[in-house]
py3Dmol code that shows the C-alpha trace and the ligand (Angstrom):
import py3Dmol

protein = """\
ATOM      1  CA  UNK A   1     106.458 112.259 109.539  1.00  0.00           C
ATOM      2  CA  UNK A   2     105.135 115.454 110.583  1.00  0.00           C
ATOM      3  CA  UNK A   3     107.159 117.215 113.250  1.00  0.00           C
ATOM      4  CA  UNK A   4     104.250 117.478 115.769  1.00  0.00           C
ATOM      5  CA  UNK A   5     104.025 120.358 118.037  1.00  0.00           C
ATOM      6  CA  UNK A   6     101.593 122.134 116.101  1.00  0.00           C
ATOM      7  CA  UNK A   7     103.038 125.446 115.792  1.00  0.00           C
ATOM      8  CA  UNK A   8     106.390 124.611 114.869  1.00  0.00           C
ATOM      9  CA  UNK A   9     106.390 126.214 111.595  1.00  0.00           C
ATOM     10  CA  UNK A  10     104.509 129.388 112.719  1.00  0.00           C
ATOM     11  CA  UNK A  11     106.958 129.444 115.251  1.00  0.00           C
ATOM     12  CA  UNK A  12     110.127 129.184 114.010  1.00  0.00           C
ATOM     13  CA  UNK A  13     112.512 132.012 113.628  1.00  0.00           C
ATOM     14  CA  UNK A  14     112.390 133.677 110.687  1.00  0.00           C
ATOM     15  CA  UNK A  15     115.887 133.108 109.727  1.00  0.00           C
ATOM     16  CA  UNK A  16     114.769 129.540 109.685  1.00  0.00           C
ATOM     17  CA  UNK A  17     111.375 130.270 108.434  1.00  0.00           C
ATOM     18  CA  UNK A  18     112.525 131.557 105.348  1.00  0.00           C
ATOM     19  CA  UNK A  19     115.205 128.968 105.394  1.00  0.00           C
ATOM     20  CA  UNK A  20     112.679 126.054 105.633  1.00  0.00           C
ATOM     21  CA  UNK A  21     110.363 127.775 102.664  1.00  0.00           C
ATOM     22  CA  UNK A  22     113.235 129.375 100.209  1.00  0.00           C
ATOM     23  CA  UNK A  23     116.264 127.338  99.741  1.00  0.00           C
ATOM     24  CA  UNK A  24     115.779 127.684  96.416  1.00  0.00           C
ATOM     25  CA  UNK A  25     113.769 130.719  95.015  1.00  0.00           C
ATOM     26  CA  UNK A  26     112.762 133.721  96.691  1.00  0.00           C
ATOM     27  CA  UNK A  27     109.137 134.850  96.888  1.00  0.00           C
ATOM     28  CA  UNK A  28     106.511 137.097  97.722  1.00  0.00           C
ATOM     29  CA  UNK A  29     106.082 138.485 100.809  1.00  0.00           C
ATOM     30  CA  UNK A  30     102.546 137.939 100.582  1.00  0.00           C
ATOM     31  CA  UNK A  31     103.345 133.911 101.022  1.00  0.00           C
ATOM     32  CA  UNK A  32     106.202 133.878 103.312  1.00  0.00           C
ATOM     33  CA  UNK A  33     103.012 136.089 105.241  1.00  0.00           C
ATOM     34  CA  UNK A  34     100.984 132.478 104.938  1.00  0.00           C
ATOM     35  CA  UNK A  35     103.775 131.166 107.249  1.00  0.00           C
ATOM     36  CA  UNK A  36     102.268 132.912 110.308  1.00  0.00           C
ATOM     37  CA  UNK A  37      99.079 132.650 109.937  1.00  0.00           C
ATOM     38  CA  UNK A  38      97.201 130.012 112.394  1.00  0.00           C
ATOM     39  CA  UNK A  39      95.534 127.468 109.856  1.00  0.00           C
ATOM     40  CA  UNK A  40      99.131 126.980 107.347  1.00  0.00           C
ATOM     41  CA  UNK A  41     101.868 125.894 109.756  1.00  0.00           C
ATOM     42  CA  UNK A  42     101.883 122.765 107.873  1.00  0.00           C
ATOM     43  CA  UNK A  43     100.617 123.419 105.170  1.00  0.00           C
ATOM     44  CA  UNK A  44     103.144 124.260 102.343  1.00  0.00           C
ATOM     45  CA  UNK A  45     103.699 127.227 102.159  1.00  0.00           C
ATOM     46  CA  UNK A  46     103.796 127.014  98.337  1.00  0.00           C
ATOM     47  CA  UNK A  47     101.457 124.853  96.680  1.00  0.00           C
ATOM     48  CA  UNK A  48     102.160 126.250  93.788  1.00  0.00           C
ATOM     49  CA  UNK A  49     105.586 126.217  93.639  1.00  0.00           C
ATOM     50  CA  UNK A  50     106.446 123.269  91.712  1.00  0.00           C
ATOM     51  CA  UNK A  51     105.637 121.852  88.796  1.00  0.00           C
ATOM     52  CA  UNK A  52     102.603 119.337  89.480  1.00  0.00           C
ATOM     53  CA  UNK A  53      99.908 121.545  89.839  1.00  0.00           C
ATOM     54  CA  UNK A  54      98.303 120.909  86.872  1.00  0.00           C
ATOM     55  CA  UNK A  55      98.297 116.961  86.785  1.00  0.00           C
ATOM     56  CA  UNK A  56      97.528 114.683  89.000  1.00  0.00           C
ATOM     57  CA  UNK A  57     100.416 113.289  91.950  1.00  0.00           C
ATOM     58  CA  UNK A  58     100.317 109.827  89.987  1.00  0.00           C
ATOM     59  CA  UNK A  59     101.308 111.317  86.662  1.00  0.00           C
ATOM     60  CA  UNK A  60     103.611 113.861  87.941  1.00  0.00           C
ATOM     61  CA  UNK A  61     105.263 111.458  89.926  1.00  0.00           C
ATOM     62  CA  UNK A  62     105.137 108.515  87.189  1.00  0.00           C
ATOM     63  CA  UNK A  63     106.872 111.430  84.952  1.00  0.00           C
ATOM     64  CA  UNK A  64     109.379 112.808  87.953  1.00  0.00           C
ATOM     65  CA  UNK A  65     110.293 108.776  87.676  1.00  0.00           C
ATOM     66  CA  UNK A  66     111.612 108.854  84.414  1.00  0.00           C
ATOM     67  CA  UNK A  67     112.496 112.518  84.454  1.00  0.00           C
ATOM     68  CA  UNK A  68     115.076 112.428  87.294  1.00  0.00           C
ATOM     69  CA  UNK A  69     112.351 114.551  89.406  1.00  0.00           C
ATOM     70  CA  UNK A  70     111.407 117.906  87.933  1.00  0.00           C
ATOM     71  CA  UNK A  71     112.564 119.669  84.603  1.00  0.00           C
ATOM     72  CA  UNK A  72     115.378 121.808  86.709  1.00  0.00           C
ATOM     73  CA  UNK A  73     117.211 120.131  88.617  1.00  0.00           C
ATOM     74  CA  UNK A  74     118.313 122.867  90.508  1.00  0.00           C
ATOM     75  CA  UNK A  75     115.377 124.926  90.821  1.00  0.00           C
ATOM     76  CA  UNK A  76     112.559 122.315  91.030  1.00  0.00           C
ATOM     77  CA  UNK A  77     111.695 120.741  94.612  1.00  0.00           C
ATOM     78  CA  UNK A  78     109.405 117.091  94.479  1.00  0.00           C
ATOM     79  CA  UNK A  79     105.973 118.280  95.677  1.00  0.00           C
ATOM     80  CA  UNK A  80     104.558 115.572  98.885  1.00  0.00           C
ATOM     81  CA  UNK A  81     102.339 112.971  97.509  1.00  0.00           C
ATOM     82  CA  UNK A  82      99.308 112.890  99.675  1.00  0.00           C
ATOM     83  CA  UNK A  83      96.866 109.973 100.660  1.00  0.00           C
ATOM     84  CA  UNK A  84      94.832 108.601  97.728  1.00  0.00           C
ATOM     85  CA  UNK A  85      98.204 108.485  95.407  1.00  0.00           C
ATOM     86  CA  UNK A  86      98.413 105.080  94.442  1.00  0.00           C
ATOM     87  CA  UNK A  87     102.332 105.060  95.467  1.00  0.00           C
ATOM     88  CA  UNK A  88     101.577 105.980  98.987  1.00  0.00           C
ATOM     89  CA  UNK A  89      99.402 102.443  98.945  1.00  0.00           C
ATOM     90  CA  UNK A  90     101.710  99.805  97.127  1.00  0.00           C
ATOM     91  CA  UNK A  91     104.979  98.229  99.007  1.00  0.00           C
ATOM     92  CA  UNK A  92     108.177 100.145  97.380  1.00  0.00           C
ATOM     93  CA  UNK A  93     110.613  98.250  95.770  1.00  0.00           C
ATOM     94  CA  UNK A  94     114.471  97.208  97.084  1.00  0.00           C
ATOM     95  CA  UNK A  95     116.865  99.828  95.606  1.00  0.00           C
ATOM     96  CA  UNK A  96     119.650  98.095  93.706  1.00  0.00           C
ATOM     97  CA  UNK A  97     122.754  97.891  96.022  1.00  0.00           C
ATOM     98  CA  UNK A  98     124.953  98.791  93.003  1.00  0.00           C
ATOM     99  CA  UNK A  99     122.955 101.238  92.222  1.00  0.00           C
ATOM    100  CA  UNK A 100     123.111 103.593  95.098  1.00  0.00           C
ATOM    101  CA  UNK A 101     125.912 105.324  94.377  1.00  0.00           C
ATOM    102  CA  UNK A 102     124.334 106.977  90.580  1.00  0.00           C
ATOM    103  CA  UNK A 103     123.694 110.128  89.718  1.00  0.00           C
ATOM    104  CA  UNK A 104     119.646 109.240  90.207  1.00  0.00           C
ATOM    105  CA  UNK A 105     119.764 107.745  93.568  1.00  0.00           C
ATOM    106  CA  UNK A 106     121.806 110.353  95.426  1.00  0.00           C
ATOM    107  CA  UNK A 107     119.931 112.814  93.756  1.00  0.00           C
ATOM    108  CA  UNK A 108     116.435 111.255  94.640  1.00  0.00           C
ATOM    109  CA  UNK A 109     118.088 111.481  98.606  1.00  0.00           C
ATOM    110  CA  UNK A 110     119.087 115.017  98.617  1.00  0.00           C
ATOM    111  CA  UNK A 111     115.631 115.378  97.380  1.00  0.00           C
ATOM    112  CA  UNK A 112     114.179 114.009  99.691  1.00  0.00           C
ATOM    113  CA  UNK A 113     116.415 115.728 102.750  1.00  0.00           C
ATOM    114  CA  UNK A 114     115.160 119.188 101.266  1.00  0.00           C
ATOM    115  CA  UNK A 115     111.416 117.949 101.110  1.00  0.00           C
ATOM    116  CA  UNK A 116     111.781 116.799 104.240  1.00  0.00           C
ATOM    117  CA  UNK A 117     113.636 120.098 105.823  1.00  0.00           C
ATOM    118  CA  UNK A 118     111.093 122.628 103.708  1.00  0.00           C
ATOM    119  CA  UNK A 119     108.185 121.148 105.053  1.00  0.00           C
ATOM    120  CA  UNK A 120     108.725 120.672 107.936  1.00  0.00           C
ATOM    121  CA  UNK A 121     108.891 117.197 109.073  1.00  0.00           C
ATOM    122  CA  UNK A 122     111.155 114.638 110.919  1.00  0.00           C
ATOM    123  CA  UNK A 123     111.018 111.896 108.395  1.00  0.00           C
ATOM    124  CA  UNK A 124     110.089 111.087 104.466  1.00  0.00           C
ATOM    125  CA  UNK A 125     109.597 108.130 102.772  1.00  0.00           C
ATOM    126  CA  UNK A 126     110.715 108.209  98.880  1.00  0.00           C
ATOM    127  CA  UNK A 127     107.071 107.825  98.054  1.00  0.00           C
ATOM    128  CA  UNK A 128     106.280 110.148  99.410  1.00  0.00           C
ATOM    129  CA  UNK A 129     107.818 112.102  96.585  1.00  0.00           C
ATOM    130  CA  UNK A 130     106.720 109.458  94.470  1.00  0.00           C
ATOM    131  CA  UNK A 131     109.600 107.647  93.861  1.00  0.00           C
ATOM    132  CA  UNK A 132     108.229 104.019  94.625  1.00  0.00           C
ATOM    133  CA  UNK A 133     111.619 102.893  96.437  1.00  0.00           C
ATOM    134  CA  UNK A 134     112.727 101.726  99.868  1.00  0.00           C
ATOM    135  CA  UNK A 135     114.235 105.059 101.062  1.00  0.00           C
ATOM    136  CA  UNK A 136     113.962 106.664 104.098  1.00  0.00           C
ATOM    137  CA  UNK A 137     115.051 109.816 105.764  1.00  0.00           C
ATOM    138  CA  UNK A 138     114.818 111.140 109.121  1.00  0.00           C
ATOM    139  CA  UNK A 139     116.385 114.129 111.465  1.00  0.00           C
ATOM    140  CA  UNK A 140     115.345 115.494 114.817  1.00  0.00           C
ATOM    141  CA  UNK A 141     116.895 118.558 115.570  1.00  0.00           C
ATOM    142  CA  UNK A 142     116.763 120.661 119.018  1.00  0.00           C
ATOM    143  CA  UNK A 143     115.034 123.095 117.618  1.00  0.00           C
ATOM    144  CA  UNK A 144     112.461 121.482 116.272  1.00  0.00           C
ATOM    145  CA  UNK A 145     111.910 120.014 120.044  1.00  0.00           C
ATOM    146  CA  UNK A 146     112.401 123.107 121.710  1.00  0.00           C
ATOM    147  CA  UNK A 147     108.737 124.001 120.223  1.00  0.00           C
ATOM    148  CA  UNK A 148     107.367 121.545 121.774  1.00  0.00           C
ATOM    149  CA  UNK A 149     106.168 121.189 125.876  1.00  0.00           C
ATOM    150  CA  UNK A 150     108.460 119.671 128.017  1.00  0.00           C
ATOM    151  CA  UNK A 151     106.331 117.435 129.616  1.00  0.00           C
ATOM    152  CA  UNK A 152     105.005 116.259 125.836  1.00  0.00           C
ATOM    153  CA  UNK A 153     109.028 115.830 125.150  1.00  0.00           C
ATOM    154  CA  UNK A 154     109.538 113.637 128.036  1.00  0.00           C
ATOM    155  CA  UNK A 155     106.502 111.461 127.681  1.00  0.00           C
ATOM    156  CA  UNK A 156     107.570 110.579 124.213  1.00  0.00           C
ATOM    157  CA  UNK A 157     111.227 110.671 124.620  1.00  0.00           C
ATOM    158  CA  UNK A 158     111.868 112.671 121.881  1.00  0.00           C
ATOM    159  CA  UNK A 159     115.282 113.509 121.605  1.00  0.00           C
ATOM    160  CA  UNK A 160     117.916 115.167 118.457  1.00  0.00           C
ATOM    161  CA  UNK A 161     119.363 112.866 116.335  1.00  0.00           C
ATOM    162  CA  UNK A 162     121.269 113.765 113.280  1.00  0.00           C
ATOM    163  CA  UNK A 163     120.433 112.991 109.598  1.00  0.00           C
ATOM    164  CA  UNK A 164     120.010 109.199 108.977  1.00  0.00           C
ATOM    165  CA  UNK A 165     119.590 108.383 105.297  1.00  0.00           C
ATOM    166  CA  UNK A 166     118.569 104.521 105.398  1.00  0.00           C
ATOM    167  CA  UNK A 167     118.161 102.695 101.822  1.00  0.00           C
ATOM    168  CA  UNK A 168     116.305  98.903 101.928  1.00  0.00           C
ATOM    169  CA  UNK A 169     115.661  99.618 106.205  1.00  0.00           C
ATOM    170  CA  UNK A 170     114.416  95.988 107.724  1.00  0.00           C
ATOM    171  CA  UNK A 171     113.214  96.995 110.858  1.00  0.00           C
ATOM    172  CA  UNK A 172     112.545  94.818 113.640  1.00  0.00           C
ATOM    173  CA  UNK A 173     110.805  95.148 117.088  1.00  0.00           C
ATOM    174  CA  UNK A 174     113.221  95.082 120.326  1.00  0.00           C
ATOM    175  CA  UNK A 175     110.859  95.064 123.481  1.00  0.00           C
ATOM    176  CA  UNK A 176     107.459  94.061 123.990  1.00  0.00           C
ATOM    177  CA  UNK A 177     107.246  97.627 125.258  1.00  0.00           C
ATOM    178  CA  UNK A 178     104.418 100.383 123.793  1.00  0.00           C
ATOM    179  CA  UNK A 179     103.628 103.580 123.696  1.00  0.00           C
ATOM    180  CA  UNK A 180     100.360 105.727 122.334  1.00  0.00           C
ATOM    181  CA  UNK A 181     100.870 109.121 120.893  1.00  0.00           C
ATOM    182  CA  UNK A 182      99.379 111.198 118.490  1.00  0.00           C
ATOM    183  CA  UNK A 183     101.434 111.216 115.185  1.00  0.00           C
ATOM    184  CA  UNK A 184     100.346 112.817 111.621  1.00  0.00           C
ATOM    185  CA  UNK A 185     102.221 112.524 108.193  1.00  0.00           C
ATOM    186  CA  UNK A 186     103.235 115.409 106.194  1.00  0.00           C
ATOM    187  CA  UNK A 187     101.162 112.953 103.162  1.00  0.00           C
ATOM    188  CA  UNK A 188      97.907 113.573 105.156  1.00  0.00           C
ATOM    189  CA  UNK A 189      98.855 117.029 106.308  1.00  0.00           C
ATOM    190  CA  UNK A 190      96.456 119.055 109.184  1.00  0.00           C
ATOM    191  CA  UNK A 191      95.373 115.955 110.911  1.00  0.00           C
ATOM    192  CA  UNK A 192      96.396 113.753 113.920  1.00  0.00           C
ATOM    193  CA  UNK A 193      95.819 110.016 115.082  1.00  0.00           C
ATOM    194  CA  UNK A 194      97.144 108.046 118.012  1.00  0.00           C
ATOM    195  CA  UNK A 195      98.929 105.453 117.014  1.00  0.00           C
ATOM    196  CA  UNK A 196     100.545 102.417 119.134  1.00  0.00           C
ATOM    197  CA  UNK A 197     104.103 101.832 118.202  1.00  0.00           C
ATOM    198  CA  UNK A 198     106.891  99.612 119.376  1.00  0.00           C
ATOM    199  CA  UNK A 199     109.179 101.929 121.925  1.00  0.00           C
ATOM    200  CA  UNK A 200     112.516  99.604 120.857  1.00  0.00           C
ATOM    201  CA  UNK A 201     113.085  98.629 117.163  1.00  0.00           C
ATOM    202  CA  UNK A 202     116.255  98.136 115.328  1.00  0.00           C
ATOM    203  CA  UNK A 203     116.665  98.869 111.537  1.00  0.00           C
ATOM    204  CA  UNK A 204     119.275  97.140 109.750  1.00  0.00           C
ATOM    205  CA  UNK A 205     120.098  98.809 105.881  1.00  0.00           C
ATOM    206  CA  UNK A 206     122.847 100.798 103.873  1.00  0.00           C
ATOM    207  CA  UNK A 207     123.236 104.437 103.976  1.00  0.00           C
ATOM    208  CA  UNK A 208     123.851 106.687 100.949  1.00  0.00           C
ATOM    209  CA  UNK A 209     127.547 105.184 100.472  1.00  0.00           C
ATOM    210  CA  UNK A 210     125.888 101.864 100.227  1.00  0.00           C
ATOM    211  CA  UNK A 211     127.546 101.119 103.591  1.00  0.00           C
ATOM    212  CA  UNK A 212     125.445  98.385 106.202  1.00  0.00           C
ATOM    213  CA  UNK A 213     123.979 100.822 108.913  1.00  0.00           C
ATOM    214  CA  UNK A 214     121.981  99.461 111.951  1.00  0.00           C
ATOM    215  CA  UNK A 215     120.280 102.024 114.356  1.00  0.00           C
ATOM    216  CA  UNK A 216     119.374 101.108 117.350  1.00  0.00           C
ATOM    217  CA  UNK A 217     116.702 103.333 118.256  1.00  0.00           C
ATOM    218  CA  UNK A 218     114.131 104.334 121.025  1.00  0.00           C
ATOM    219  CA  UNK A 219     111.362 106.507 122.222  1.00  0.00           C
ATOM    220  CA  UNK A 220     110.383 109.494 119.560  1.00  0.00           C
ATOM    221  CA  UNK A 221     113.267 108.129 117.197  1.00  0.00           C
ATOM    222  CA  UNK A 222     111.680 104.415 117.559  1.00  0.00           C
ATOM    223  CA  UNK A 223     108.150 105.751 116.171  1.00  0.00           C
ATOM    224  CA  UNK A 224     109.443 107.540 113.079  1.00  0.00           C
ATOM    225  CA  UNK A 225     111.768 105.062 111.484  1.00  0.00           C
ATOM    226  CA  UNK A 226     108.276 102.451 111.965  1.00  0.00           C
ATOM    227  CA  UNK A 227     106.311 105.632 110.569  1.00  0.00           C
ATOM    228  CA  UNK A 228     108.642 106.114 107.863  1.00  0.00           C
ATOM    229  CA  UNK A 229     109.356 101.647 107.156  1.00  0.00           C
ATOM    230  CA  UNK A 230     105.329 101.058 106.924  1.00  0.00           C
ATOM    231  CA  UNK A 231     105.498 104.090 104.540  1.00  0.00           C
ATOM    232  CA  UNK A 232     107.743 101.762 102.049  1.00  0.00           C
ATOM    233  CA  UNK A 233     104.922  98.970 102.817  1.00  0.00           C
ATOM    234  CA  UNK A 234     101.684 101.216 101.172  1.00  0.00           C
ATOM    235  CA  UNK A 235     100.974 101.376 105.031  1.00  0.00           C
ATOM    236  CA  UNK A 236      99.716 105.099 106.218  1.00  0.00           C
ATOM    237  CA  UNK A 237      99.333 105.877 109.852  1.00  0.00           C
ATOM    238  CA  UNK A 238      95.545 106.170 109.435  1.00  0.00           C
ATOM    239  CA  UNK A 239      95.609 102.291 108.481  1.00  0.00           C
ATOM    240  CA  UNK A 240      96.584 101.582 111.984  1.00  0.00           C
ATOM    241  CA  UNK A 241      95.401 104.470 114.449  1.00  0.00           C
ATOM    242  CA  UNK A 242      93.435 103.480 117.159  1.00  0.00           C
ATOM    243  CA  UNK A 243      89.708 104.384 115.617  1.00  0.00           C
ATOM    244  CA  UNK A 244      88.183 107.646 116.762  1.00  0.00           C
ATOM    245  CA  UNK A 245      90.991 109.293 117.961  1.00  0.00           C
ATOM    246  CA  UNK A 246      91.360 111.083 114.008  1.00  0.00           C
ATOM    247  CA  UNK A 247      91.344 115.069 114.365  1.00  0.00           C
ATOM    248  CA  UNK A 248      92.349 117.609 113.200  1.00  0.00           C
ATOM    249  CA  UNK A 249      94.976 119.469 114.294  1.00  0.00           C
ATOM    250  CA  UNK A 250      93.780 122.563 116.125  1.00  0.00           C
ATOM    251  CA  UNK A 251      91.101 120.019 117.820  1.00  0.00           C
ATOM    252  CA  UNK A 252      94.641 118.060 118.812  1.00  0.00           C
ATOM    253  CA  UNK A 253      93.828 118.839 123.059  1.00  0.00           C
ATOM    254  CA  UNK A 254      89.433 118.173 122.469  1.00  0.00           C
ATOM    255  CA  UNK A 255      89.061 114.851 124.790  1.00  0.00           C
ATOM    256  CA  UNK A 256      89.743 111.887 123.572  1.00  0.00           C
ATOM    257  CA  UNK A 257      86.135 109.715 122.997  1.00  0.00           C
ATOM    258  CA  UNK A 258      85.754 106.917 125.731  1.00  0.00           C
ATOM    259  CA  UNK A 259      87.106 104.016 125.795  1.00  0.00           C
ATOM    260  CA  UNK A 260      90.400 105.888 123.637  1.00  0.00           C
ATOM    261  CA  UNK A 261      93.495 105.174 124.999  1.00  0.00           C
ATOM    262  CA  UNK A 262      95.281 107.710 126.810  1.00  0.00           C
ATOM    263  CA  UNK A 263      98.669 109.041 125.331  1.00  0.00           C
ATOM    264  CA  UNK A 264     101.617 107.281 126.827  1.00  0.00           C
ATOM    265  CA  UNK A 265     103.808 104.265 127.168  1.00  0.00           C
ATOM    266  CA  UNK A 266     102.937 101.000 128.399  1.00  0.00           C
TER     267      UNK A 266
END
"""
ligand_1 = """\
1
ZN
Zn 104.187 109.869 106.798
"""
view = py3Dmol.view(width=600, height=400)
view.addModel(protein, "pdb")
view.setStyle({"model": 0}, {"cartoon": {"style": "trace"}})
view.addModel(ligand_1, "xyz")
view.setStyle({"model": 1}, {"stick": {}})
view.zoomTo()
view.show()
């Protein structure tokens, strides 16, 4: 999931600007330029920078599935699926509990923490890199919040959490309680949609040691582990927003049409 306040990227130090957009290669100033300017803040920065340019996100990710994702490993970052890929719209498959602990699965993971941290978002689902498995990975850091009002922090409860890395997540509602918010998805990236969401769930799964994990989680944290699980069901937030609230992101504060609901918890 997308981390929201709009500007976030464009206004992020640059020591963490450049961290975000070069942990692996160094570029030309003319991109790391695209970083400030109003339209790109999340965008990436470098569509060009990996390898799938040239095919389409189903072969490339089809071939990063059998290549162990991207020709150098330590060079080559997954590029984000976005909508339309077929693995962004069929339910991912359980990851092997003996399995977890390979070469290929821990890789996949760290892959997915850099996607997630270069792009920036708060969340990833592995197919989103288009590796059709039931991984998910999610981090809100006080920095990323500190972009964002104060009064839009405390309406959604949005509050830092460190990494999770949760492998087969079964997540499960724990009040009756709701809230609206606009969310977006770094898979359908410059747009925004409310979306009602459970404000208590609990996820049961195994972290990256293959460990059981349950997280009880609320508020902010609540609505991007149920972004991030209906990810591993083929489910996008645009298959559930409330119709007509769909915008783009710089016409994020236009009003709402009638009849929307108004952001908030119920
Ligand atoms: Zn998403």
């Amino acid at each position: 999931m997308e981390s929201l306040h709009r500007f976030s990227l464009r206004l992020l130090p640059i020591s963490l600007a450049e961290k975000c957009s070069k942990p692996t290669t160094r570029l030309p100033i003319s991109r790391l330029t695209r970083l400030y300017a109003p339209k790109s803040e999340f965008m990436n920065p470098y569509p060009h920078f990996t390898t799938r340019k040239s095919l389409s996100s189903s072969s490339i990710a089809r071939a990063g599935w059998f290549r162990g994702m991207g020709q150098n490993k330590k060079t080559i970052l997954p590029d984000i699926v976005k909508a339309g890929d077929p693995v962004l719209h069929e339910p991912a498959r359980e990851v092997d509990p003996e399995e977890i602990g390979s070469e290929r699965i821990q890789k996949i993971i760290d892959d997915m923490v850099k996607a997630m941290r270069m792009a920036p978002g708060v969340g990833l689902a592995a197919p989103q890199i288009g590796i059709p498995l039931r991984i998910i990975v999610l981090e809100d850091t006080a920095e990323y919040i500190g972009y964002a009002p104060k009064d839009e922090i405390k309406a959604q409860d949005r509050r830092p959490f460190d990494l999770l890395v949760i492998v087969n997540p079964k997540i499960k509602k724990k009040s009756n309680k709701t809230a609206f918010f606009f969310e977006g998805c770094l898979s359908v990236d410059g747009f925004r949609a409310i979306v009602e969401r459970h404000l208590d769930v609990e996820v049961v799964g195994l972290n990256r040691d293959g460990q059981p994990i349950k997280v009880d989680a609320s508020g902010w944290q609540a609505r991007i582990l149920q972004h991030e699980c209906d990810h591993l069901e083929g489910t996008l937030y645009v298959d559930q927003m409330v119709p007509r609230t769909f915008r783009t992101v710089e016409n994020l504060d236009l009003p709402l049409a009638e009849g929307c609901p108004k952001p908030g918890s119920r």
